[in-house]
ROTOR-277110 format. One record per residue (C-alpha): x, y, z. Coordinates in Angstrom, 1 decimal. Layout:
<node xx="X" yy="Y" zz="Z"/>
...
end
This chain:
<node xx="4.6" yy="-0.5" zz="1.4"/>
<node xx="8.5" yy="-1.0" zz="2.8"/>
<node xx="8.6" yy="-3.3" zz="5.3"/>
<node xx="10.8" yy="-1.9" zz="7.9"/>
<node xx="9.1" yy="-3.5" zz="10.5"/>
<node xx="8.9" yy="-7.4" zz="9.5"/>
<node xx="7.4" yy="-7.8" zz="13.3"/>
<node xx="4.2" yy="-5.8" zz="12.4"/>
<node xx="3.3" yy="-7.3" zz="9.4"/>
<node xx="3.8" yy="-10.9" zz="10.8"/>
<node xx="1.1" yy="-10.1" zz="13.1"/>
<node xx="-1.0" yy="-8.9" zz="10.7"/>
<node xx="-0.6" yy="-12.1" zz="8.2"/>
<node xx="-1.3" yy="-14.6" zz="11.5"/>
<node xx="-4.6" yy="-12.5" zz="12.0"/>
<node xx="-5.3" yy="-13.3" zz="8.6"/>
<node xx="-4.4" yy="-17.1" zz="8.6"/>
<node xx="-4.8" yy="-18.1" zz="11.6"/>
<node xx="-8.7" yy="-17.4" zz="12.2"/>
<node xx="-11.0" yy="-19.9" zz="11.1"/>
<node xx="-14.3" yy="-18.4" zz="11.9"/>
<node xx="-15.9" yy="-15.3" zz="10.1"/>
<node xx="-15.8" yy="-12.0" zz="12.1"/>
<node xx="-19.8" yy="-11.4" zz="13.7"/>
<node xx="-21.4" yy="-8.1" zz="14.5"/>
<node xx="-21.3" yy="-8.3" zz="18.2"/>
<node xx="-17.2" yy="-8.7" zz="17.9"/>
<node xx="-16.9" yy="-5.6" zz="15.0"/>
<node xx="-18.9" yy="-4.0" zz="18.1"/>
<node xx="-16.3" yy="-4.8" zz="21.0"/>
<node xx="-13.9" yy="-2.5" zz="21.6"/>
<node xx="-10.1" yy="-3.5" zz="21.8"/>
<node xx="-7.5" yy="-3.6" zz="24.7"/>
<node xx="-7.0" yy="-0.1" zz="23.4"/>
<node xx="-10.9" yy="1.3" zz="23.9"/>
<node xx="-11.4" yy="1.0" zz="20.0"/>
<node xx="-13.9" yy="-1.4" zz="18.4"/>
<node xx="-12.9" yy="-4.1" zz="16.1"/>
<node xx="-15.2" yy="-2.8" zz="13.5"/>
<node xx="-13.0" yy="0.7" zz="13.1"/>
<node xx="-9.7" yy="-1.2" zz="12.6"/>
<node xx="-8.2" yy="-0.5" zz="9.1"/>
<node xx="-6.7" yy="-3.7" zz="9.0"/>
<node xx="-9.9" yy="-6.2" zz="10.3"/>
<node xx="-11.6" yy="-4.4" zz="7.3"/>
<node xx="-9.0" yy="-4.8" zz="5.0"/>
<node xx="-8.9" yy="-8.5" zz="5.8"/>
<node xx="-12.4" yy="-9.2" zz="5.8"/>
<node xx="-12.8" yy="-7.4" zz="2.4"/>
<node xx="-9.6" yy="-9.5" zz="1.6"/>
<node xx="-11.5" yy="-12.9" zz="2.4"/>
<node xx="-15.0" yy="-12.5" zz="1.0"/>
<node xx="-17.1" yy="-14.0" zz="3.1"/>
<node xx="-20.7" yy="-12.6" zz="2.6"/>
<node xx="-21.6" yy="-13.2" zz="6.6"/>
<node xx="-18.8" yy="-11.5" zz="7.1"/>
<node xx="-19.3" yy="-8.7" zz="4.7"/>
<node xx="-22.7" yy="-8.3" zz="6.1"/>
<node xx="-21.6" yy="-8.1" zz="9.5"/>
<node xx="-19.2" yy="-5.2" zz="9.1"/>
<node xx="-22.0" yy="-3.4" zz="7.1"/>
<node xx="-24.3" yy="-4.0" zz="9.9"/>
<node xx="-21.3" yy="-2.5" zz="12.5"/>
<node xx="-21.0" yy="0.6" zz="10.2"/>
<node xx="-25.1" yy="1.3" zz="10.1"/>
<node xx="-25.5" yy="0.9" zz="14.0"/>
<node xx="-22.3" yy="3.3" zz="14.5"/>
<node xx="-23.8" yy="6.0" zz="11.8"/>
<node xx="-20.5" yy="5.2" zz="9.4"/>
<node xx="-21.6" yy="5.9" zz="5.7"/>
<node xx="-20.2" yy="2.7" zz="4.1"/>
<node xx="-22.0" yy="0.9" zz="1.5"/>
<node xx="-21.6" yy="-2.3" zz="0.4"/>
<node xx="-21.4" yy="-0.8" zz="-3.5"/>
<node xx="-18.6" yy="0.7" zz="-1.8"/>
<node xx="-17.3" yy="-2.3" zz="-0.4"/>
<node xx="-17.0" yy="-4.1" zz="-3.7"/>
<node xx="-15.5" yy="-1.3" zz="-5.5"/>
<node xx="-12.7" yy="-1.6" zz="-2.9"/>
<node xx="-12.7" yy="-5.8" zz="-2.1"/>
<node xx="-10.7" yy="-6.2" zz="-5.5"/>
<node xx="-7.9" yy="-3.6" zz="-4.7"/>
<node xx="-7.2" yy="-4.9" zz="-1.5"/>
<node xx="-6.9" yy="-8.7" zz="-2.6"/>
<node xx="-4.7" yy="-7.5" zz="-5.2"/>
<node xx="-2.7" yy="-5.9" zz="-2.4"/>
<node xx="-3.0" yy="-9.3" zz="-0.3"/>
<node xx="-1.9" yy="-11.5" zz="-2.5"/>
<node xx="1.4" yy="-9.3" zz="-3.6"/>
<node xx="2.0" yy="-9.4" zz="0.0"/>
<node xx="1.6" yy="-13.0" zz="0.6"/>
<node xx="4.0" yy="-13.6" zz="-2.2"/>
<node xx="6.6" yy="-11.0" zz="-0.5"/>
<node xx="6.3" yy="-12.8" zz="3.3"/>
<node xx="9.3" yy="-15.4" zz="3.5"/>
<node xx="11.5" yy="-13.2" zz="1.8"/>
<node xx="10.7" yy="-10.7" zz="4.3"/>
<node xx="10.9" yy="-13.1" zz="7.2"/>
<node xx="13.9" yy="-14.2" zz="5.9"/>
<node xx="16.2" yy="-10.9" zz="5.6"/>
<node xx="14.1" yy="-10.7" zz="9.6"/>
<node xx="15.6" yy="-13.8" zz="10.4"/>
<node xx="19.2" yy="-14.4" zz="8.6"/>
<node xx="19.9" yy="-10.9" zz="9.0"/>
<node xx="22.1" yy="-11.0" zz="5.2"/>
<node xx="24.0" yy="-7.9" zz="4.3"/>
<node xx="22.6" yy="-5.0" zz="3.1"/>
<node xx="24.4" yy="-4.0" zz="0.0"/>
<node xx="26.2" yy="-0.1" zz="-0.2"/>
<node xx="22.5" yy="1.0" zz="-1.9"/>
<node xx="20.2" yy="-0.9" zz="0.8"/>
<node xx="22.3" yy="0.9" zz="3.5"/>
<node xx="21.9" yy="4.3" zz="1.8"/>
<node xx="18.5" yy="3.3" zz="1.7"/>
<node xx="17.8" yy="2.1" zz="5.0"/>
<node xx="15.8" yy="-1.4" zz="3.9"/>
<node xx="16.3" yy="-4.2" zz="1.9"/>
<node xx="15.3" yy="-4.0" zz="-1.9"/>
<node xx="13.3" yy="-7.2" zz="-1.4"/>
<node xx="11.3" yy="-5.8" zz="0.9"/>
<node xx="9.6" yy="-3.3" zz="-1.4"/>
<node xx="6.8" yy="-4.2" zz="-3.2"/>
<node xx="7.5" yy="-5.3" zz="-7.0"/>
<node xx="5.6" yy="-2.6" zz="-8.7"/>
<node xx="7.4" yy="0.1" zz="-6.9"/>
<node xx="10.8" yy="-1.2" zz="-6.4"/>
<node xx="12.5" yy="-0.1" zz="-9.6"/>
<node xx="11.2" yy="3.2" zz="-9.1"/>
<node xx="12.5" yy="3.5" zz="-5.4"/>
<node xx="15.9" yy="2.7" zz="-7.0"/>
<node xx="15.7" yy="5.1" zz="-9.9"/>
<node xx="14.0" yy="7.9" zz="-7.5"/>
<node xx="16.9" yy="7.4" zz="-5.2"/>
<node xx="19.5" yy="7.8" zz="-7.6"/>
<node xx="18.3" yy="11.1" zz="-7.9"/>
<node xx="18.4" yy="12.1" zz="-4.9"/>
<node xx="14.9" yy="11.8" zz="-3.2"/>
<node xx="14.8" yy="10.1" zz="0.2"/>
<node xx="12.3" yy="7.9" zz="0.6"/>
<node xx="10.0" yy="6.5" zz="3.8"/>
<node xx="7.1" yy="5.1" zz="2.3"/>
<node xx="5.9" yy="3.4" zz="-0.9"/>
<node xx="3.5" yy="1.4" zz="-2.6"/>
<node xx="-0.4" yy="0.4" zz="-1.5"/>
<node xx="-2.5" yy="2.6" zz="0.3"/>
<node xx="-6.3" yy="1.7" zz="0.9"/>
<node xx="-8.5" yy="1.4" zz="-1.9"/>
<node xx="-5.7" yy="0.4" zz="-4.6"/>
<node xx="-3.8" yy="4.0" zz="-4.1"/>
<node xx="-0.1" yy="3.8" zz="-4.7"/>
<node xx="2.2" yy="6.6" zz="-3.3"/>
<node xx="6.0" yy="7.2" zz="-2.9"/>
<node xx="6.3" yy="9.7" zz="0.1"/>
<node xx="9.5" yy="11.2" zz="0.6"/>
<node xx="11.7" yy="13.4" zz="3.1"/>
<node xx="10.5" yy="17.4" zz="2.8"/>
<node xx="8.6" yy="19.4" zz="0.8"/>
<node xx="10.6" yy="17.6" zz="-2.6"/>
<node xx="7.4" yy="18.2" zz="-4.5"/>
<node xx="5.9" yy="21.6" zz="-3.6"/>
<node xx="6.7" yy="23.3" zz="-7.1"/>
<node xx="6.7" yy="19.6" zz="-9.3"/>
<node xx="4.3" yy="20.4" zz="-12.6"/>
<node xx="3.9" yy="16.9" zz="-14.4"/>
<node xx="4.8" yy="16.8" zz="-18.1"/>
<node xx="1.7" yy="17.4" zz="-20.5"/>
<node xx="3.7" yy="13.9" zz="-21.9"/>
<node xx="3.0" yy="12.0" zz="-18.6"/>
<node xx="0.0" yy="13.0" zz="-17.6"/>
<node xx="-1.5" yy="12.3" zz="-21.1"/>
<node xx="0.5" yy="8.5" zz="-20.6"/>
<node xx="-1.4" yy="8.2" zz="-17.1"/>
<node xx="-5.1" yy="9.5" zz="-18.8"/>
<node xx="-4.4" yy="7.1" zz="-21.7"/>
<node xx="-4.7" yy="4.2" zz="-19.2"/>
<node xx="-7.3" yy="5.6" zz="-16.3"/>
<node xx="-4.8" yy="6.4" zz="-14.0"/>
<node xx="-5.6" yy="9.7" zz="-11.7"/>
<node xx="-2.1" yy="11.4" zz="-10.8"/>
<node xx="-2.2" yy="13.8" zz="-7.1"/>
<node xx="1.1" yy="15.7" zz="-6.1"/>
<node xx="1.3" yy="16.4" zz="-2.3"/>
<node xx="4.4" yy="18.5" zz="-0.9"/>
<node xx="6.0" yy="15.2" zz="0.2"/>
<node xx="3.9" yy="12.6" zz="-1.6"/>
<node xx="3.2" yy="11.0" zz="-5.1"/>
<node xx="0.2" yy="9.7" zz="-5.4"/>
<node xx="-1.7" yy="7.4" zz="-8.2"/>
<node xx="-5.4" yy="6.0" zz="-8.1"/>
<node xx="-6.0" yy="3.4" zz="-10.9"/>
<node xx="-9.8" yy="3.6" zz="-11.8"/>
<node xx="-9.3" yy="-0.7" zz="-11.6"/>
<node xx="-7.3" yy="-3.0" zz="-10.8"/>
<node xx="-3.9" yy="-3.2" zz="-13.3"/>
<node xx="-1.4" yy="-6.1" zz="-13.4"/>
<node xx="1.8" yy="-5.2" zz="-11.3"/>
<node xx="3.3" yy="-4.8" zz="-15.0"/>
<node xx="0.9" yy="-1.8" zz="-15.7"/>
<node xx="1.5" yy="-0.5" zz="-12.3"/>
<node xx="5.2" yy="-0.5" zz="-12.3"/>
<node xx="5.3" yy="1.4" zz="-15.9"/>
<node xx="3.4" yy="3.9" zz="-14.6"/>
<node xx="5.7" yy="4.5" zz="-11.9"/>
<node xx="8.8" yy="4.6" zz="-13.8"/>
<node xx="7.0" yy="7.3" zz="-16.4"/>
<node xx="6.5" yy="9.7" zz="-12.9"/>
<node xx="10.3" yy="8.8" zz="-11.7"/>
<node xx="11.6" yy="9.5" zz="-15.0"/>
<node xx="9.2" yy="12.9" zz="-15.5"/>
<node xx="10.6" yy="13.8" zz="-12.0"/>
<node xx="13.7" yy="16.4" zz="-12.2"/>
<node xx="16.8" yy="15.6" zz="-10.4"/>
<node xx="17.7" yy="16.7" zz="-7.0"/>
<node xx="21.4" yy="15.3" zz="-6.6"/>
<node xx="23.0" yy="12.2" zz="-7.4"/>
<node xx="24.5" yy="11.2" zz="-4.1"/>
<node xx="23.1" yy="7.8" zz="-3.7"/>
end
């Protein structure tokens, strides 16, 4: 995703780090400050799938059976190894992030056009935020989604009448890669996990497929 909010996310990475003890039924079943239980929150899942522990696995299965949610736990490991994968691209991306939070360095002409520093885009999508840009898409959100989905979502309706090349979708088939077009969206789901390599050439194959709006940026 961008990180446009570096506050968020660092709250999200010290739930991750800091706790020492695996999540237990009764606290999946508590709700929140906000009336919510634990065991509905995107982000406890994501970080309990991210960490593996099988007490902890079973615990959140548990929470979904008593509250009549239809998760299994094939389902469970089918995710687990798209969301370490996100993880661990995130981890890598944290003290650059703090530190454009922190020092506050100047955004070049581009980043202000954008709206967020380069750095703070994740790897496989970055070149393609720059090239989508140059042609005149404006972007808000890009990169993971749950379950290993990757999306660029823009400003508008920029795709409503978009028809992928026969050349591009064949490329995307050729490597198990499912392409959805939204009115504002872009969406990929890779049938497994791909290096960030794989990922960002299939994201410059959709940019460059994608016909150009204006060149302003």
């Amino acid at each position: 995703m961008n990180f446009e909010s570096t506050s968020k996310n660092k709250i999200i990475y010290d739930l991750s780090e800091k706790r020492t003890t695996p999540w237990t039924f009764v606290e999946l079943d508590t709700p929140d400050k906000d009336g919510d239980k634990q065991g509905n929150n995107e982000t406890v899942m994501r970080h309990i799938l991210d960490r593996n522990i099988p007490s902890e696995t079973q615990a959140l299965l548990d929470f979904y059976q008593a509250n009549n949610i239809l998760v299994t736990r094939e389902l469970l490991d089918q995710i687990r190894p798209f969301e370490q994968q996100r993880f661990q691209i995130h981890r890598q991306m944290t003290d650059k992030i703090y530190e454009c939070d922190e020092n506050k360095p100047e955004k070049s002409e581009f980043e202000k056009k954008l709206g967020i520093y380069l750095k703070n885009i994740e790897p496989q999508v970055r070149q393609a935020i720059i090239n989508i840009s140059t042609k005149g898409y404006q972007t808000i959100y890009s990169g993971f989604e749950f379950g290993g989905r990757q999306t660029i979502w823009c400003r508008g309706d920029v795709f409503a009448n978009y028809q992928p090349s026969e050349q591009l979708l064949g490329q995307l088939k050729d490597r198990n890669i499912e392409l959805k077009i939204e009115p504002s969206k872009i969406n990929f789901q890779p049938k497994e996990v791909l290096d960030i390599s794989e990922l960002e050439k299939a994201w410059l194959q959709i940019v460059a497929d994608l016909p150009i709006l204006n060149s302003s940026i």
